[in-house]
C-alpha positions as CSV (number, residue, x, y, z in Angstrom):
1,X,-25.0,-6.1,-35.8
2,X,-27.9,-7.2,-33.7
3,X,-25.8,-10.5,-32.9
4,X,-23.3,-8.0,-31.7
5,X,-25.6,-6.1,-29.5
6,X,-27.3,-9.4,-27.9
7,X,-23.8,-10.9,-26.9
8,X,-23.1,-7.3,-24.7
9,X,-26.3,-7.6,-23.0
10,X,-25.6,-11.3,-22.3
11,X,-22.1,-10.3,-21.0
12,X,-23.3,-7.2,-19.1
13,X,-25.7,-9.7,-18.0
14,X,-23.0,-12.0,-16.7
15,X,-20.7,-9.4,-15.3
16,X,-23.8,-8.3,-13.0
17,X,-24.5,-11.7,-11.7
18,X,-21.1,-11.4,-10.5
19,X,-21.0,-8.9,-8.3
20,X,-19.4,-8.4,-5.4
21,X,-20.6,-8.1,-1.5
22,X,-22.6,-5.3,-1.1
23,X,-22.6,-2.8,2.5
24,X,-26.1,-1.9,2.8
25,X,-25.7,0.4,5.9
26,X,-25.0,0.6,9.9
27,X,-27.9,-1.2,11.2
28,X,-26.6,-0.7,14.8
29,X,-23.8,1.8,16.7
30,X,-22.8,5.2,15.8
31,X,-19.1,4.1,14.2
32,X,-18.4,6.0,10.5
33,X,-18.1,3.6,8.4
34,X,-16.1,3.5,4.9
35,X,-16.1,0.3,2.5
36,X,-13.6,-0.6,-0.1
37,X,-15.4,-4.5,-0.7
38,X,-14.4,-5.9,-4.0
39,X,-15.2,-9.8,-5.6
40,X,-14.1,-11.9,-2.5
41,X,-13.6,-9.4,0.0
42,X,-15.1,-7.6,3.1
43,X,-13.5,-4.5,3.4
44,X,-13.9,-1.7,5.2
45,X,-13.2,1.5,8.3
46,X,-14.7,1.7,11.2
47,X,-14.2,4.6,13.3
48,X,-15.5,4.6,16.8
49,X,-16.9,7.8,18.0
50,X,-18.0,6.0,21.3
51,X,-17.7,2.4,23.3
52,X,-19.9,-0.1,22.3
53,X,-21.5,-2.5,19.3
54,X,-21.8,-1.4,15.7
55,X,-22.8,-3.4,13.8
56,X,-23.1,-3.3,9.6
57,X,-25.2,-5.0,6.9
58,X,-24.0,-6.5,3.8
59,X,-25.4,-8.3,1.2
60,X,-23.5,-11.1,-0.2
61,X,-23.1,-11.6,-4.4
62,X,-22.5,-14.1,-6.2
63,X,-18.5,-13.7,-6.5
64,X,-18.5,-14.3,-3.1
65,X,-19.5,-17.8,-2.5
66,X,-16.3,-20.0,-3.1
67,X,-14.2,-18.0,-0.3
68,X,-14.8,-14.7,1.3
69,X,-11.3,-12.7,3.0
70,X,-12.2,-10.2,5.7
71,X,-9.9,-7.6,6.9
72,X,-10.8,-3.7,8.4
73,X,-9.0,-0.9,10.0
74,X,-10.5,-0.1,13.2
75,X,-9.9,3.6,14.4
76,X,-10.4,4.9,18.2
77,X,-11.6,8.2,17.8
78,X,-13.3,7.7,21.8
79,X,-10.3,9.0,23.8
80,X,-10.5,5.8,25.6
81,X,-8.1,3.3,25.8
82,X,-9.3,-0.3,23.7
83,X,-8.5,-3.2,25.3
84,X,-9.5,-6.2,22.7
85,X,-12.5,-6.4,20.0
86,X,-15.3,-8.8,20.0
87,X,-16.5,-9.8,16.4
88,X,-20.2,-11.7,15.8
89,X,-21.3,-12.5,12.4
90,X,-24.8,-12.9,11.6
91,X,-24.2,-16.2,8.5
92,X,-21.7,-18.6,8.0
93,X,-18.8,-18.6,10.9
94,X,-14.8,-17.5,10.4
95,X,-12.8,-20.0,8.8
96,X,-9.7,-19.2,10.0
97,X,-8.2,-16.0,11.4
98,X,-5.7,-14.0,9.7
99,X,-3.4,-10.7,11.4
100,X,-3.7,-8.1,13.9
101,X,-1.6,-5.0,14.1
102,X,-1.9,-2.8,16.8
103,X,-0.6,0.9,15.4
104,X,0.5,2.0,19.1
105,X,3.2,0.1,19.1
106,X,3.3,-1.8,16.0
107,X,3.2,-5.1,16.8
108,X,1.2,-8.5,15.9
109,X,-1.7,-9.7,18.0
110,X,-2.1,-13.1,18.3
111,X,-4.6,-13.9,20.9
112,X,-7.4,-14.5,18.6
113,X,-9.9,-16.6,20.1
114,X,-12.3,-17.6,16.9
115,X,-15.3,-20.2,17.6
116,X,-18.2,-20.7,14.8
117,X,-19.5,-16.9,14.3
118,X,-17.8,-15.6,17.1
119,X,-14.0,-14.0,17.6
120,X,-12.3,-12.0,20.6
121,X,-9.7,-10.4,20.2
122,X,-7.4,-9.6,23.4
123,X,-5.4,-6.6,22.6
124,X,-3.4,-7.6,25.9
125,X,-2.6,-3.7,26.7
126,X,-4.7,-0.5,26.0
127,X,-4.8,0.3,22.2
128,X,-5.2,4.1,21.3
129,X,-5.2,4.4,18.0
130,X,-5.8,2.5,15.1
131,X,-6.1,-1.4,15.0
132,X,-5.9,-3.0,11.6
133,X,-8.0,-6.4,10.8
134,X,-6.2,-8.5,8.7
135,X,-4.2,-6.7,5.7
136,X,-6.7,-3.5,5.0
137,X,-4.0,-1.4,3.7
138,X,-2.6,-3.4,1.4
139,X,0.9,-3.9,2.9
140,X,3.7,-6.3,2.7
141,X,5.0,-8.0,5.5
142,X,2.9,-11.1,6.5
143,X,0.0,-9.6,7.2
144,X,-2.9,-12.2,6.2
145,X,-6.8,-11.2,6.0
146,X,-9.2,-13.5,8.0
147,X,-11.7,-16.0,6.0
148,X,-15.4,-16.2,6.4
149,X,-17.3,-19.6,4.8
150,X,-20.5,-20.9,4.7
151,X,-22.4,-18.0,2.7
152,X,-24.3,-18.1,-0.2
153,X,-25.6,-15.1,-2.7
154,X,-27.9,-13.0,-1.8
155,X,-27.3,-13.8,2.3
156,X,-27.8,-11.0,4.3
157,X,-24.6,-10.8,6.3
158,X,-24.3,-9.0,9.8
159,X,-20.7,-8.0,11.2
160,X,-21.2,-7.0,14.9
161,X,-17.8,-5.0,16.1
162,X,-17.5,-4.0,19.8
163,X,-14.6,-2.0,20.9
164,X,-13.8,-3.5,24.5
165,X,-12.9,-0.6,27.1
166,X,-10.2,-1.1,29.3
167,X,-11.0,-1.6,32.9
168,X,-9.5,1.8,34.4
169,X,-12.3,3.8,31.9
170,X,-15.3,2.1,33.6
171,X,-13.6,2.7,36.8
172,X,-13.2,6.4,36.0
173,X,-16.7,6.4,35.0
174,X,-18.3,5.1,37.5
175,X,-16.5,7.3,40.1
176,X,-16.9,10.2,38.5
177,X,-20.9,9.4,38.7
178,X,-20.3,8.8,42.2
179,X,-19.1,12.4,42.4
180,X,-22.1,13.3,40.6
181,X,-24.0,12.0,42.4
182,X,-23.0,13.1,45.9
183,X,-22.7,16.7,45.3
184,X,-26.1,16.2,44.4
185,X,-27.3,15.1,47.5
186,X,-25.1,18.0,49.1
187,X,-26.9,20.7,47.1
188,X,-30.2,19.4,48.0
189,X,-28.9,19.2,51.5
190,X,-28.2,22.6,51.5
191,X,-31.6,23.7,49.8
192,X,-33.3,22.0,52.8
């Protein structure tokens, strides 16, 4: 019996040395975040309540080591048309890029520009919906995750996302603080 009992704790043991990568939290941004990780995978949703960089922490586990897929479904919750995604990773660098699907109108991406710990993704037109990373939802039909490589356990692993606006949204902006801005000046005109 107590041979018994010592082989489960050396396989509980062993089964906990293998564990998978784990999201420690948003370090940066104010995008919700949801992860489904599992032994060799960086999953995850992103929804992006503004414009801008968030950017979220994971450890990485042992079962992660030999090769790491990436994929995540990125979902514009900003009103604003997305033109393209810029990805930074804090260890190791992409391996190779997998799929982009634009939900909009349905169609593959493939203007990935991947260099070391860096990718870009060009959307080409304004995206208003959802954007999906590689294969987060599990579907057939070609869609292939993205690889990461050079990490070992225990690495501390930061994914930087930024959701790039499209050029008509700053525009907007920027007039509509000109606006601002000169009625303004008119009410303190007419103060004086």
């Amino acid at each position: 019996m107590k041979k018994l009992f010592v082989s489960l704790v050396a396989a509980l043991g062993l089964m906990a040395g293998a564990q998978a990568a784990t999201f420690q939290s948003v370090v940066n941004g104010d995008g919700l975040v949801t992860d489904y990780s599992t032994d060799g995978l960086i999953s995850f949703d992103l929804d992006f309540q503004s414009l801008g960089t968030t950017t979220l922490s994971y450890v990485i586990g042992a079962a992660d080591t030999a090769a790491l897929s990436f994929n995540a479904l990125l979902r514009n919750f900003t009103g604003d048309g997305i033109t393209g995604f810029n990805f930074s990773i804090s260890g190791g660098e992409f391996l190779y890029s997998g799929t982009v699907t634009r939900q909009f109108d349905g169609s593959l991406i493939t203007d990935i520009d991947f260099n070391g710990a860096h990718a870009n993704v060009d959307l080409g037109s304004p995206e208003f919906l959802d954007v999906e990373i590689g294969d987060p939802l599990a579907v057939a039909g070609g869609q292939l995750n993205w690889g990461l490589t050079g990490l070992s356990a225990g690495d501390v692993l930061n994914i930087s996302v930024t959701a790039v606006p499209e050029p008509e949204s700053i525009a907007m902006l920027l007039a509509g603080l000109g606006v601002l801005g000169a009625v303004a000046r008119r009410r303190q005109r007419l103060a004086a």
